[in-house]
C-alpha positions in Angstrom: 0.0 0.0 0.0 1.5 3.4 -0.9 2.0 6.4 1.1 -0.9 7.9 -1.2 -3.3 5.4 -0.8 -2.5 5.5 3.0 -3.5 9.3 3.4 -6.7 9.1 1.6 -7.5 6.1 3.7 -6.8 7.7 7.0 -9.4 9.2 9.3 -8.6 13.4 8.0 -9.4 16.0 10.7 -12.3 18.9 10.3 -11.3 22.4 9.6 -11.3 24.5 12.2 -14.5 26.3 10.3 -16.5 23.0 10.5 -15.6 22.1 13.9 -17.1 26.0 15.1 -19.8 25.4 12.8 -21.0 22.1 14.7 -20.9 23.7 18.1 -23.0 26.6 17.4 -25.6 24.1 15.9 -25.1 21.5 18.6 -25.5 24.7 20.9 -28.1 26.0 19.2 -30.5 22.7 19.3 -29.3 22.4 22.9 -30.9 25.9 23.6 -34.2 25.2 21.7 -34.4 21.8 23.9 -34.1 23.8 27.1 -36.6 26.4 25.6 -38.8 23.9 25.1 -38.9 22.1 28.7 -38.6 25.5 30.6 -41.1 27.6 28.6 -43.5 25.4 27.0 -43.9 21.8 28.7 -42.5 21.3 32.2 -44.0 24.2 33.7 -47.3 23.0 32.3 -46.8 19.9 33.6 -46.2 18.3 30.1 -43.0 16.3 30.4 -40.1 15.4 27.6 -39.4 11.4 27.1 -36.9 9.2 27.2 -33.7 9.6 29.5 -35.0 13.8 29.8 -38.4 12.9 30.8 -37.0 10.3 33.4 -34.5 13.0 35.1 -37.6 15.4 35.2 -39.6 13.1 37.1 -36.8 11.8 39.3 -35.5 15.6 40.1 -39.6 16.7 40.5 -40.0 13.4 43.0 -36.6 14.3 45.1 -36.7 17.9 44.6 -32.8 17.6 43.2 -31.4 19.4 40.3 -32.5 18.1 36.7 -28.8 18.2 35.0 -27.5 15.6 37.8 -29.8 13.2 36.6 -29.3 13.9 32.8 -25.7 13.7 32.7 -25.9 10.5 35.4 -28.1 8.5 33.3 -26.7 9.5 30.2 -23.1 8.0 30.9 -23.9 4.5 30.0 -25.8 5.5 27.1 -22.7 7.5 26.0 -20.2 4.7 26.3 -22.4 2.5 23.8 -22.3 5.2 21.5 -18.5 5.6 22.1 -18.1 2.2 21.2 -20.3 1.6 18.7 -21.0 4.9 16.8 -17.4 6.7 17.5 -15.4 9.0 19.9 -16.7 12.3 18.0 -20.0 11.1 18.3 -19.6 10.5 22.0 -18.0 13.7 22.8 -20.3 15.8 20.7 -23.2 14.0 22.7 -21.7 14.8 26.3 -21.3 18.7 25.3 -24.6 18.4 24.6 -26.0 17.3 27.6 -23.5 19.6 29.4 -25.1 22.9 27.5 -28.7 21.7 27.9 -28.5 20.7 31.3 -26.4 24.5 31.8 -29.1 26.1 29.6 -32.0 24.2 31.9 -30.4 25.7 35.1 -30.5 29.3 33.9 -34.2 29.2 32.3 -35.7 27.9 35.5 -38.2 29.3 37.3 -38.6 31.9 34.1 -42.3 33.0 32.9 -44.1 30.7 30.8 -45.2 31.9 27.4 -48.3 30.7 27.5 -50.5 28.6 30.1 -52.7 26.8 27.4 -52.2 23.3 28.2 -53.0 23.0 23.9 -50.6 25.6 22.8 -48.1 24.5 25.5 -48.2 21.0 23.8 -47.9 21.6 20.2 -45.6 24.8 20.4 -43.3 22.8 22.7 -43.7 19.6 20.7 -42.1 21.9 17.8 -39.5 23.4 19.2 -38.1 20.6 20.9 -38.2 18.2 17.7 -36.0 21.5 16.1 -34.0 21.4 18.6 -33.2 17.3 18.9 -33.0 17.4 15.3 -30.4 19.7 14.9 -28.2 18.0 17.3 -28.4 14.6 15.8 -28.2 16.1 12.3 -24.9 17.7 13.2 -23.3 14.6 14.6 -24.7 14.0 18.2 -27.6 13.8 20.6 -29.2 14.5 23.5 -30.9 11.3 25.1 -29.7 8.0 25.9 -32.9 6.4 23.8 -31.9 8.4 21.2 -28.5 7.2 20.9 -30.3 3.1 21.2 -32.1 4.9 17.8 -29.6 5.9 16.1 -28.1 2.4 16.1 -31.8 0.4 15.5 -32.8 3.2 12.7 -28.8 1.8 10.9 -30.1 -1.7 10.6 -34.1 -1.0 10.6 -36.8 0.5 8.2 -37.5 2.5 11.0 -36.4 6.4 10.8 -35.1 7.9 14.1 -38.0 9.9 14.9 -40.0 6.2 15.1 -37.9 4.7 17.3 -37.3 7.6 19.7 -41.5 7.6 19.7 -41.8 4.0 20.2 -39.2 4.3 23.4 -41.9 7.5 25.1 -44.9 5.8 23.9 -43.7 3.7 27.5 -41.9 6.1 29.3 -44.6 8.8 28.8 -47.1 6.7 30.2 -45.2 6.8 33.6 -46.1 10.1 33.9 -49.6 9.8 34.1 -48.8 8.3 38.1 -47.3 11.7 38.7 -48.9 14.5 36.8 -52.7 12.7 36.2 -53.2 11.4 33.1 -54.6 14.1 31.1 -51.3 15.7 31.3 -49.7 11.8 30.3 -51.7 11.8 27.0 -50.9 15.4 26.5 -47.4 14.7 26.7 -47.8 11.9 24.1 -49.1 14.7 21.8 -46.2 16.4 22.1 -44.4 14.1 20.7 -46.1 12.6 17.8 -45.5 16.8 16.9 -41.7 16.2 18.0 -40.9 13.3 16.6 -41.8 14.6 13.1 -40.2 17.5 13.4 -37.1 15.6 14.5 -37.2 13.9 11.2 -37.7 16.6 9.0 -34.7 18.7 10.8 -32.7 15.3 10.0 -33.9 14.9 6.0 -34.7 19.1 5.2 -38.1 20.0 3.7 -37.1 19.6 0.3 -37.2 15.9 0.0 -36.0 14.3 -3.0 -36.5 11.1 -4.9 -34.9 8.9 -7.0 -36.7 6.8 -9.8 -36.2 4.2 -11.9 -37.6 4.1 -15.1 -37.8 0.9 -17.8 -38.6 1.7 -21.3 -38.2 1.0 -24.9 -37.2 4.7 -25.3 -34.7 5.6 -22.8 -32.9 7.8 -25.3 -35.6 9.9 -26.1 -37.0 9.8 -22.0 -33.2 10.8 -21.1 -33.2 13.8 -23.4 -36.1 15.4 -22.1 -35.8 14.8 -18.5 -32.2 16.5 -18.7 -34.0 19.3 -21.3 -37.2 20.0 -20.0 -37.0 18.7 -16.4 -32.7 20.1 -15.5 -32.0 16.6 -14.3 -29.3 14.4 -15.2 -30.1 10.8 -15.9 -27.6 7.8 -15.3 -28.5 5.1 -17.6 -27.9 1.0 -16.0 -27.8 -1.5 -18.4 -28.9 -5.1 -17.5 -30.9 -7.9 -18.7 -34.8 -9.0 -17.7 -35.0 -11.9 -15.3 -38.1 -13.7 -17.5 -37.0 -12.5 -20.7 -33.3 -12.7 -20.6 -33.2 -9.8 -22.7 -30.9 -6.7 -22.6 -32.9 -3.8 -20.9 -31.7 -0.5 -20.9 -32.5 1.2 -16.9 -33.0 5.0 -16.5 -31.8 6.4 -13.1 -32.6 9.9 -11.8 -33.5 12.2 -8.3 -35.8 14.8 -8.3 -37.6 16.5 -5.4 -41.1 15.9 -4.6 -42.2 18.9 -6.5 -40.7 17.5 -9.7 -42.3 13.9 -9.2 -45.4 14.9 -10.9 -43.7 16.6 -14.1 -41.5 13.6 -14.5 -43.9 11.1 -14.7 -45.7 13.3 -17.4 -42.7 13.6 -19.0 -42.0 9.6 -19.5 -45.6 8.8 -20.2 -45.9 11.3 -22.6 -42.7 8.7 -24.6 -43.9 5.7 -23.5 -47.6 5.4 -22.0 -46.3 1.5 -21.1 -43.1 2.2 -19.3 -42.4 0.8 -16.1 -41.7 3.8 -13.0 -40.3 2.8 -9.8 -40.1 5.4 -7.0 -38.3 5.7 -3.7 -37.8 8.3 -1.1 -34.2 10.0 -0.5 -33.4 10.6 2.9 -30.3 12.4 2.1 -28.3 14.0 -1.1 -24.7 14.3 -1.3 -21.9 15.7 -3.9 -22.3 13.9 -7.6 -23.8 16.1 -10.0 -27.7 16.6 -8.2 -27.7 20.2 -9.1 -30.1 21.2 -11.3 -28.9 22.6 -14.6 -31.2 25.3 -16.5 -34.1 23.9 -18.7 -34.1 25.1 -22.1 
C-alpha cells in the first residue's frame, strides 16, 4: 500500500471552520431543547421522554437538580455510543448534555409563554423536535434512547423519529402516576409533533426522490428529463429476469415537486413504461444540481 493510498485512507481532521460550525448548531438545538422544557412543557406539567423525561420526574419526586440526573443516566448510554458509533459522536453528545443541562439551570423558574395546556403541547412539541433534530443532524444527541435509535434506525426501516416515539410511547405513560393522566396523553401529543419534526430537521423539507424508469425509449426519455426537467439521468444496463433480454434502466433524483412533471414527461414517450419510485433521505456531492431547462 502506498504512502498515497494511505493518506486518503486515513481518518482526515475537520477544519477549524466546520468544527465552530458544529458547536454553534449543537449549541443552538441544545438551547431550543431547554426552551422547550422550561417555557412550553415542564412548567405545564407536560413532560419530555426518554432519558429527559425520566430526570424530570426523578428531580420533580426528590426535589434535586434536573442536570444531575441527565448527565448520570446518560453515561452508560454514551459509552455505547463511544463504542459503537465513534469517539466524536460521544464527545459531541456529552457537550450536549452539558449545554442543555447548563441552559436548563438558567431558564428555570422563568415565565411561561403561554398557560394553554394545547398551545403549551404543540408549540413545545415543535421546538423541541427542532431542537433534537439539529443535534443529531450535526453529529450528536441529547438522550440516551436516542442514541439506542440511532443504532436500530442503521439496521431497521424504522427512521429515528420512530424509534425515539416508540421508546416514550412507555416512558410517557409513567407520567400519568405523577402529573394525572390528562397531562400523560398530552405529553404523548407532544411528541407525535416532535418526533416529526425531529425527522424533517434530520432529512430538510425539500425531500428528493430517486426513480427508476424501464422503457423502450430511454434515449428519447433521457433527453427530455435533462432538457425539460434540468435533471441528469444515469442510464444501468442489465438484462430481464423472465425474458433474458438486454434492458436499458434509466436512473434519476428529483424532489417531490418535480415527481409529478417527470412522470408526465416519460408517459408522454412511452404510456407503457415501467416507474419505480423511492424516497431519498439524504443527497450528497455527484452532479444533483439542477442545470437550466431550455
Amino acid at each position: 500500500m502506498d504512502a498515497q493510498t494511505t493518506t486518503r485512507r486515513a481518518h482526515r481532521k475537520k477544519s477549524l471552520a466546520a468544527k465552530l460550525k458544529r458547536l454553534f448548531f449543537i449549541t443552538l438545538g441544545s438551547l431550543l431543547v431547554a426552551v422547550a422544557l422550561e417555557i412550553f412543557l415542564v412548567p405545564n406539567s407536560v413532560i419530555d421522554g426518554g432519558i429527559i423525561g425520566v430526570s424530570i420526574l426523578l428531580a420533580y419526586l426528590t426535589n434535586t437538580p434536573f442536570g444531575i440526573y441527565m448527565i448520570l443516566l446518560n453515561l452508560p448510554f454514551l459509552l455505547v455510543g463511544y463504542k459503537q458509533i465513534g469517539r466524536t459522536f460521544a464527545f459531541t453528545t456529552l457537550i450536549a448534555v452539558i449545554l442543555m443541562s447548563g441552559f436548563v439551570t438558567l431558564l428555570h423558574g422563568a415565565r411561561p409563554f403561554t398557560d394553554d395546556l394545547l398551545l403549551a403541547t404543540v408549540f413545545g412539541g415543535v421546538v423541541i423536535g427542532i431542537g433534537v433534530g439539529t443535534i443529531i443532524r450535526y453529529g450528536g444527541s441529547l438522550d440516551g434512547t436516542e442514541i439506542v435509535a440511532i443504532l436500530v434506525s442503521r439496521k431497521s426501516g424504522f427512521s429515528v423519529g420512530e424509534v425515539v416515539m416508540f421508546f416514550n410511547v412507555f416512558i410517557l405513560g409513567s407520567a400519568g402516576f405523577v402529573f394525572g393522566w390528562d397531562h400523560a396523553m398530552y405529553s404523548l401529543i407532544a411528541y407525535f409533533i416532535a418526533f416529526k419534526m425531529i425527522d424533517i430537521t434530520i432529512e430538510g423539507l425539500d425531500e428528493s426522490k430517486s426513480v427508476t424508469i424501464i422503457s423502450d425509449y430511454p434515449d428519447d426519455i433521457s433527453e427530455a428529463i435533462l432538457n425539460r426537467l434540468g435533471r441528469g439521468v444515469t442510464h444501468v444496463y442489465g438484462k430481464g429476469g423472465y425474458s433474458g433480454e438486454p434492458k436499458e434502466l434509466l436512473y434519476v433524483i428529483v424532489t417531490r415537486l418535480e415527481v409529478a412533471k417527470l412522470k408526465d414527461i416519460v408517459l408522454e414517450y412511452d404510456p407503457a413504461a415501467f416507474i419505480a419510485i423511492e424516497h431519498v433521505a439524504d443527497v450528497m456531492g455527484g452532479r444533483f444540481k439542477k442545470k437550466a431547462i431550455h
